[in-house]
N, C-alpha and C positions, 0 to 999 in steps of 0.2 A: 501640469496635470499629475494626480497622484495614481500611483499602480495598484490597483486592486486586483485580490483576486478573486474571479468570479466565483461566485457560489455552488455554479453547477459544479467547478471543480471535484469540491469537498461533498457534496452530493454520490457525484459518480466515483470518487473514489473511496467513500463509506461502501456504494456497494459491490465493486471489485472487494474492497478486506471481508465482506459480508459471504462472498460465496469462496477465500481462496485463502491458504493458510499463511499469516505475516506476523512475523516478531514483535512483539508491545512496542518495542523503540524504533522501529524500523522507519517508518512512515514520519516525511521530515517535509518541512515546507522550506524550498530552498533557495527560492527569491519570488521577486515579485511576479504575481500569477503561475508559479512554478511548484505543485505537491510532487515528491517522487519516495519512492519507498523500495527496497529488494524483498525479496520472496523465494522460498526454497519451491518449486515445483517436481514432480513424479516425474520418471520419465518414461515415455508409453512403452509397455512390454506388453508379449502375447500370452505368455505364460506365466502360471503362479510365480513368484520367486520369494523366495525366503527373506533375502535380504534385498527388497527393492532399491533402487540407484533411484537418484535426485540433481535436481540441481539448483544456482542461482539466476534469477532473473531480476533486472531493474526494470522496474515500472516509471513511467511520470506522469503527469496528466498536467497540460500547459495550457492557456489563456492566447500561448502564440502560435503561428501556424506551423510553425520548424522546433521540431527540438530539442529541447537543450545539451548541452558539450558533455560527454559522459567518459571520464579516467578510468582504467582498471589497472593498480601499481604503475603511477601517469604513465600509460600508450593508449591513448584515443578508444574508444569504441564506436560502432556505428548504432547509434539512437534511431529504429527505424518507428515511422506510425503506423501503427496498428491499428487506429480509425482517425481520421480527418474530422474535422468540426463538422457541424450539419447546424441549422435553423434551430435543431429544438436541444442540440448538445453543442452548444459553442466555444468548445476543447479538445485538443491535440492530443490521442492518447498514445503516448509511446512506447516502446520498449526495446530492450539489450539485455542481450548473453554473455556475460564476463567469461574470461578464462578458468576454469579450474583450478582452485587454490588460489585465485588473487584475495589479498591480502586487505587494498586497501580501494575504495568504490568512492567517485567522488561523481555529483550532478549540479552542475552549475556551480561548482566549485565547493560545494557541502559534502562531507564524508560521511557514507551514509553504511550503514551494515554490512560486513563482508558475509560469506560460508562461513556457518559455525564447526568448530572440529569434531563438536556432539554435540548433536541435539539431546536438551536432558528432559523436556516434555513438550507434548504438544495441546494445546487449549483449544477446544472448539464451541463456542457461546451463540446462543439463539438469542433475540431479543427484539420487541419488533416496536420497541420506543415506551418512553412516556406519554399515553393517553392520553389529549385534549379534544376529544371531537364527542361533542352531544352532553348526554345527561354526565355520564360517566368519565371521569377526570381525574386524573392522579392528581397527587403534589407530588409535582418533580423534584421539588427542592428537599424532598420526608426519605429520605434511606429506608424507611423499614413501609414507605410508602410503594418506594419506587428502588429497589436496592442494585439495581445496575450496576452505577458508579462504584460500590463494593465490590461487585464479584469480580468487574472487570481490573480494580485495582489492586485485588488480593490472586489475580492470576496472573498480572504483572510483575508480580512480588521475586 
């Protein structure tokens, strides 16, 4: 039998990238039924601060019920689940805290984005698809139809 990975996977993990800030390279499919990606997150404070603090988190989202083996400069991390499959999401979302300053982040043995030493910009993109429903219908495949694939490939850049 061949290993697929579900759809919902790349569904729910479009809309984790859609509401949380991720690096264009970040997000890496790193075996079968296995998406994971890292992500700089805030960290909560009570008060203004000038120079708010951050950090990194690895993300996955898995097709299996446990998951996957996650290195930070190889010493083990603990991958905890952050929701359990259900009937209408049937996928494992996980997540891990690496150490500050580790270097090198690996998930199912894929090396995937460490902390950057600076951030040199941050992109935030709205977009709510190409149109196929009813009268009204892009051509997803026309750029100046549907110019997505541009914006999102020239903030890549």
């Amino acid at each position: 039998m061949r290993n697929r990975v579900n759809p919902a996977c790349f569904v729910l993990a479009a809309a984790c990238l859609a509401i949380t800030p991720v690096s264009a390279e970040a997000m890496t499919i790193t075996g079968p039924g296995i998406v994971a990606w890292t992500q700089m997150v805030v960290d909560a404070h009570t008060a203004p601060d000038p120079e708010p603090a951050g950090h990194l988190v690895v993300h996955a989202i898995t097709t299996e019920k446990t998951c996957p083996a996650v290195m930070a400069d190889g010493a083990p991390l603990t991958m905890e689940i952050r929701e359990a499959p259900s009937a209408n999401f049937p996928v494992t979302m996980c997540q891990a805290t690496p150490p500050a300053g580790a270097h090198l982040i690996t998930v199912g043995g894929t090396v995937l984005p460490a902390e950057p030493v600076r951030l040199r910009r941050i992109i935030v993109i709205g977009d709510t698809g190409c149109r196929l429903k009813g009268p009204l219908t892009q051509d997803c495949n026309d750029v100046r139809r549907w110019p997505f694939p541009l914006v999102a490939a020239h903030a890549a850049e």
